[in-house]
N, C-alpha and C positions, 0 to 999 in steps of 0.2 A: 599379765606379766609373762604367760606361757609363749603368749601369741607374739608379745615384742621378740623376747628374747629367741625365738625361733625367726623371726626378721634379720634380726641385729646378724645370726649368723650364716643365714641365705647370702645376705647382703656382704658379709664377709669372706666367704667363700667365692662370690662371683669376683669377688677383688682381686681375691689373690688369682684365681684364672687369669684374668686379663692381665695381669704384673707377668704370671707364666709367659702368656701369650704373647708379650710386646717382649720378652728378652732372648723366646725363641724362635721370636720372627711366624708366629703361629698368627695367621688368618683363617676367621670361621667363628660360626656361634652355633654350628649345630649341636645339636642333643646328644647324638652319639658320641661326635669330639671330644664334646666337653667330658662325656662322661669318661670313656676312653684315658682324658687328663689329669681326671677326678681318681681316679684308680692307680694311674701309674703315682701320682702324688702320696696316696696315702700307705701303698707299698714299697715307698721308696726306702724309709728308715728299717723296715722288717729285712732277713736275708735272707730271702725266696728265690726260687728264680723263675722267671719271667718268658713266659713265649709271647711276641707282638706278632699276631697275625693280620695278614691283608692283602688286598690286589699290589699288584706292582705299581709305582710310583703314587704311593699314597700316602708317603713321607713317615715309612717306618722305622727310617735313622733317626731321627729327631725324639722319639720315644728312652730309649735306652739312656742318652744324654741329661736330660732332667731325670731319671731315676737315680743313676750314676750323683747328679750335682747335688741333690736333695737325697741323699743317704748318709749313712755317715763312713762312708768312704771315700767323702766325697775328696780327701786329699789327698788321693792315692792315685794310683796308674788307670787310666782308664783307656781300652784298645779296642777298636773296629776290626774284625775280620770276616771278609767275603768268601765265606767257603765255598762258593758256584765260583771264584775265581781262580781257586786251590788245584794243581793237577795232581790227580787221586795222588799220584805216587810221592807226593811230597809232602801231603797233608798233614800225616805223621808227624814229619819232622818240626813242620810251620810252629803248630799246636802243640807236642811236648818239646822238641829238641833232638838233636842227634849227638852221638859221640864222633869224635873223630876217626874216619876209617869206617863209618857203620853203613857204606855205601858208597859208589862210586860219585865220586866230587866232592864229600866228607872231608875235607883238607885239614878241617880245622873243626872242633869241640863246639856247639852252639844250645846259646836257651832256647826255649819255646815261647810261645804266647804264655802259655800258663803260667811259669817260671817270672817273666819279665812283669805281667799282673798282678804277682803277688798280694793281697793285699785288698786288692781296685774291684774294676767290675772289667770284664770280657763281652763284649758285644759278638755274636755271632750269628752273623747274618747270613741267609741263605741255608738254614740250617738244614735244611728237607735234600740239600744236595748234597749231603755230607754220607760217604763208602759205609759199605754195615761194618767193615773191622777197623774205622774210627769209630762209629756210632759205640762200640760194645764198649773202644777205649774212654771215650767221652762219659758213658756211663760212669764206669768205675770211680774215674774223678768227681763226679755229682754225689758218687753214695759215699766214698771215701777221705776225698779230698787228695788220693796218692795216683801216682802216673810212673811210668819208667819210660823216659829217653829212650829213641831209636836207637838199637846196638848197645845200651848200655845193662846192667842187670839191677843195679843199684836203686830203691824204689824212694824217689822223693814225694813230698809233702807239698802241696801247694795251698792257699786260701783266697779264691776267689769268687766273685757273685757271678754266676752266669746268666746274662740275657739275650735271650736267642729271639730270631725272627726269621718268618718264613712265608712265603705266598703260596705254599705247595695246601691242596687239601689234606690233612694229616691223615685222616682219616680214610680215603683211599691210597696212598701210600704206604700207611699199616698194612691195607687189605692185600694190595696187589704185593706184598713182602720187601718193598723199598725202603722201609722204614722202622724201628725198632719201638714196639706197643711198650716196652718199658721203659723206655728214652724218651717217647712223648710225655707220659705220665710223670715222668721227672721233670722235666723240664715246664712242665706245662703245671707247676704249684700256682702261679696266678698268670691268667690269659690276660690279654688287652687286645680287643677285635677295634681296626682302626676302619671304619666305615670310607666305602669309596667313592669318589667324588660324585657321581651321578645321584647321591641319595641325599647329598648335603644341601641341594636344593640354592638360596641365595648366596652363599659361600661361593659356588663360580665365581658372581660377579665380584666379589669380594677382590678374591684372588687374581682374576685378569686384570683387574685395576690395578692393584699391587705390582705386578709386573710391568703392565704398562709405566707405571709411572719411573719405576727401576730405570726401563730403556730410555725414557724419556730424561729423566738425569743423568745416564751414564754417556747419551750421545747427543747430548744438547738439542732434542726437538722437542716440538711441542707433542705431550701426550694425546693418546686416539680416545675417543670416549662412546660406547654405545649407546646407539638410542634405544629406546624402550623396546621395542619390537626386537631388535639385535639380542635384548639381556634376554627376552624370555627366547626364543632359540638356542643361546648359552645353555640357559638351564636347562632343557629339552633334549639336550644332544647326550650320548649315551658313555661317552668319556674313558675309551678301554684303555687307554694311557695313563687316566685320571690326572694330577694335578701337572705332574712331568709335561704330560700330552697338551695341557691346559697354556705351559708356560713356553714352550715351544713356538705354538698360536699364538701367544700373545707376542713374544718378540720377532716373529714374522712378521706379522701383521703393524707391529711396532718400524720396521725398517723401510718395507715392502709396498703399504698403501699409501698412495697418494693422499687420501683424505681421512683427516684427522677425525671425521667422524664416522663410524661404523654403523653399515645397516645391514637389513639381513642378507640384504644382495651383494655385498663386498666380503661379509660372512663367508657367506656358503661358498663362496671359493674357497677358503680356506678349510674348511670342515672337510674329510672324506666321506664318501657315499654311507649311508646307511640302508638298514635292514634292520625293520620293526618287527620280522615274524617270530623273534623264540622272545625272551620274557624280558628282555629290555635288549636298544638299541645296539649294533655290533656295525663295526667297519668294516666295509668290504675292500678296501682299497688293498690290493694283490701287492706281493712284494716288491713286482717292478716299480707301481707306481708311489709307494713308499719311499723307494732306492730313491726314484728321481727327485720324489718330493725333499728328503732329506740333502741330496747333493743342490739342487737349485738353490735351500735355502744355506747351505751354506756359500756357494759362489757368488749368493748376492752379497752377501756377508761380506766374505774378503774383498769383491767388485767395488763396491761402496766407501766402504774406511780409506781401503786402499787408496782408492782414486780420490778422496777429498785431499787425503794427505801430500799425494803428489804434484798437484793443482795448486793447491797454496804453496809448493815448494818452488814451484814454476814462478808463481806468480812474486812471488817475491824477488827470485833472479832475475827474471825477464822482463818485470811489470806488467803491472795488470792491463794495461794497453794496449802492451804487443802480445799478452797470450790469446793465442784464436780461439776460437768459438768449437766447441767440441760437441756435437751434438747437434740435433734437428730446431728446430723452432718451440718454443713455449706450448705450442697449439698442438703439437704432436706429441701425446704423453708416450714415454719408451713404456714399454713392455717386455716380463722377462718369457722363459717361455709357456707359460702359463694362463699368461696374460694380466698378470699383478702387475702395477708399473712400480717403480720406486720411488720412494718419498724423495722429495725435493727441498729445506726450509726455504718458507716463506716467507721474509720478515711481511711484507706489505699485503699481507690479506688483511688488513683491518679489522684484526682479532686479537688482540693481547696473548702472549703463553700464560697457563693455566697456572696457576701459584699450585704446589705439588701440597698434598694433604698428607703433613706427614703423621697423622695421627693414623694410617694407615700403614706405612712402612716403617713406624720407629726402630726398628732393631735390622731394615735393610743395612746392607753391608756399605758403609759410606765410598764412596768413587771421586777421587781427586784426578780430573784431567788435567792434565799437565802437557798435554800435547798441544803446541800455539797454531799448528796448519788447522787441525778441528775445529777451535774456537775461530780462524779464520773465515774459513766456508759456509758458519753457519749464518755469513749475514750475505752468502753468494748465492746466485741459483746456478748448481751443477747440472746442465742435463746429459745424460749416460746414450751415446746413442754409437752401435755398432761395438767392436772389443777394446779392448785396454789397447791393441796393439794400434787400432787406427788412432788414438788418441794421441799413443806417443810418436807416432810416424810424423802426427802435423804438428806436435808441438816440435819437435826437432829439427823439420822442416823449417818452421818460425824461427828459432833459434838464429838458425843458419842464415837464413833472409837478414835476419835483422845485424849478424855480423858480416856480411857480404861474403861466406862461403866460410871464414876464416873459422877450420877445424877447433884450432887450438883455443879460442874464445870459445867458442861454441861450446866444448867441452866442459869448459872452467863453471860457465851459466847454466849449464845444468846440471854440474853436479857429480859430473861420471868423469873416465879415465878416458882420455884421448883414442886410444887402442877401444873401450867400448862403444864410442862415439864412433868408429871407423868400421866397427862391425856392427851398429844398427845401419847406417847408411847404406854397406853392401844389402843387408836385410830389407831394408824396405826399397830400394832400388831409387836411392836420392840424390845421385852421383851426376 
C-alpha cells in the first residue's frame, strides 16, 4: 500500500508539472527544471521572498509569474521592474514615489512601485544592479514593510511579496562591497538556481523545435528539422546566451536556410567559434562580429517580409504576367553576406509541410496572419538578387512599358503619388 500510494503521488506530481509547463509555455524535462518548478510551486502560497538566480537568458521572468499565479495573491497587482534599466538617480523615485517639487521635473505628486503593489507581488529583476542607498532603502521595506517617498517626511505602509532576480555572483559582489550581506540574506529566505541551458542536455533540441515550428506558423514555411548528427552538435555547443541565444539561431536559421533540413555543415555557420580550453565551451566571436551578425540578421528580416509583401502588391496591379523576373536563375542560390542564402518556399519539392506537433507549443502565442500579399507568395518562388533598389527600378520600368510611358497610370498601378513616381524615375535615371 506504501509503495502504490508513494506512485499515485510521483505520478501526480509529474502532472501537475507538465499542466505547469504547457500554460507557461515551459519546454524541458530536465532535473534541475523540474526541480527549480517543484520549489517555486510549493513556496508559492508561504510569504517569503524569493531570489531566482541564473545565467542571462535562462528565462528567469517566467519564475516569479507562477509564484505570483499560485499564491494567494494571486488577485492582486502583480509588477515587473528592471532595475539595470533604472538611472540611479531615479530609482528612488520609480520604487517608493516622489512628492511634488522633491526634485527638479517633480511637477506633480507620484506613487511608487511599492505603493501601486500594494497587496500583489514585485518582481525585481536585475536586483545585483540596484545603488547601496536603494539597497539600505529596499532593506528597511523587507524588515518593516514602511518607506518614505522622495521629498516627503511622512512614513507609509506598504504589503508586498518581493521576488527578486539576478545573474550577478552574490557572493562576490558582497565581497568586493557592491552589494549589501544583509540585503542578500533577506532577500535570499528561499533561492530557486535556474540551470543553464548547456547542462540541460536534450532540452536544446526540445526548444529549437519549439521555435522552429513558431517561425514556421507565423511565416507560412515549412519547418527546418535536424538531423541526428545536427542534434548532437546542439547539445555539444556551449550556449553563453543560453535559451535567448538558442531562439535567435533558430529563427535565423528559420528564415535564412534554404534547406529545410539542418546538418552539421549548414549548423556551424550559424554557431560562433569556440574555445574548449577553461571548463566548458565559450564564444569567441569579437564584438564586431556579433554587431554584424546581429545587423545581417536583421536586414534579412526586413529584406524578406518586405519584399514578399510588395511583390504580391505588384503583382496584383500589374499581373502576374507583366511583373519581370527579379532576380538571377533558380540555379544561382543568392547569398547574404555571410553566405547563408535565403529561404525560398517550395510548393513542388515533392514533400508535403510537416503537420506542426502542437503538443510541443501548446501555450505558444497563437499568430493570426491576416496579411493576403504573404499568403500570396507562399505558393510563388521569390528570388532576391542584388538590392530592394534594383527590384523597384525594374518593376517601375515595367510599369511604364506596359503603359507606354503614361506617368499618370503608371502611378495609379503602383500604388504611389504621381510626384513619387517623378522622383524614383529622376532616381533611377528612367527618363
Amino acid at each position: 500500500m506504501a509503495v502504490l500510494y508513494f506512485k499515485q503521488l510521483v505520478n501526480m506530481e509529474t502532472s501537475q508539472l507538465q499542466r505547469l509547463k504547457q500554460r507557461y509555455g515551459i519546454v524541458g524535462n530536465d532535473d534541475a527544471l523540474n526541480r527549480a518548478l517543484e520549489i517555486a510551486l510549493k513556496i508559492s502560497p508561504v510569504d517569503l521572498s524569493v531570489l531566482i538566480m541564473g545565467e542571462n537568458g535562462v528565462g528567469k521572468e517566467i519564475f516569479p509569474r507562477v509564484i505570483h499565479d499560485h499564491s494567494l495573491r494571486k488577485g492582486k497587482k502583480y509588477l515587473a521592474v528592471n532595475c539595470g534599466a533604472i538611472p540611479d538617480g531615479t530609482i528612488d523615485s520609480e520604487l517608493f514615489g516622489h512628492e511634488k517639487g522633491a526634485f527638479t521635473g517633480a511637477v506633480e505628486r507620484r506613487e511608487g512601485y511599492f505603493a501601486v503593489a500594494d497587496g500583489g507581488t514585485l518582481f525585481l529583476d536585475e536586483v545585483g544592479e540596484l545603488p547601496l542607498p536603494t539597497q539600505a532603502r529596499l532593506l528597511r521595506v523587507l524588515e518593516t514593510g514602511e518607506y518614505i517617498p522622495v521629498g516627503a517626511s511622512e512614513v507609509k505602509r506598504t504589503d508586498v511579496r518581493i521576488v527578486a532576480a539576478t545573474n550577478v555572483k552574490m557572493e562576490k559582489a558582497i565581497a568586493d562591497g557592491k552589494f549589501r550581506e544583509d540585503l542578500f540574506y533577506r532577500l535570499n529566505s528561499v533561492s530557486i538556481n535556474i540551470p543553464p541551458l548547456r547542462q540541460r542536455g536534450a532540452d536544446v533540441v526540445l526548444l529549437f523545435r519549439k521555435f522552429a515550428l513558431e517561425m514556421s506558423e507565423k511565416y507560412k514555411m515549412p519547418p527546418i528539422r535536424l538531423t541526428p548528427e545536427a542534434q548532437k552538435m546542439l547539445v555539444s555547443y556551449a550556449w553563453p546566451g543560453n535559451v535567448r541565444q538558442l531562439k535567435n539561431i533558430a529563427e535565423n536559421m528559420s528564415v535564412t536556410s534554404e534547406e529545410r533540413e539542418i546538418t552539421p555543415e549548414i549548423l556551424s555557420l550559424y554557431l560562433p567559434a569556440e574555445n574548449t580550453s577553461q571548463g566548458h565551451v565559450v564564444a569567441l566571436a569579437s564584438k564586431e562580429e556579433t554587431h554584424s551578425f546581429e545587423k545581417e540578421r536583421e536586414f534579412i528580416y526586413q529584406m524578406l517580409f518586405d519584399l514578399r509583401r510588395e511583390v504580391a502588391e505588384l503583382k496584383r496591379m500589374v499581373g502576374e504576367k507583366h511583373l519581370p523576373m527579379v532576380g538571377r536563375d533558380a540555379d544561382s542560390p543568392t547569398s547574404s553576406s555571410r553566405g547563408l542564402a535565403i529561404y525560398q518556399p517550395q510548393p513542388a519539392l515533392g514533400r508535403p509541410m510537416e503537420k506542426t506537433d502542437n503538443s510541443l507549443i501548446q501555450d505558444a502565442e497563437e499568430v493570426t496572419d491576416n496579411d493576403v500579399a504573404a499568403k500570396e507568395t507562399d505558393k510563388e518562388d521569390v528570388v532576391v538578387d542584388g538590392s530592394l533598389e534594383e527590384m523597384e527600378r525594374k518593376s517601375i520600368k515595367s510599369v511604364l512599358n506596359k503603359n507606354n510611358g503614361n506617368r499618370r497610370l503608371a502611378a495609379k498601378q503602383l500604388g504611389i503619388s504621381e510626384r513619387t513616381l517623378y522622383r524614383k524615375i529622376k532616381e533611377y535615371d528612367l527618363e
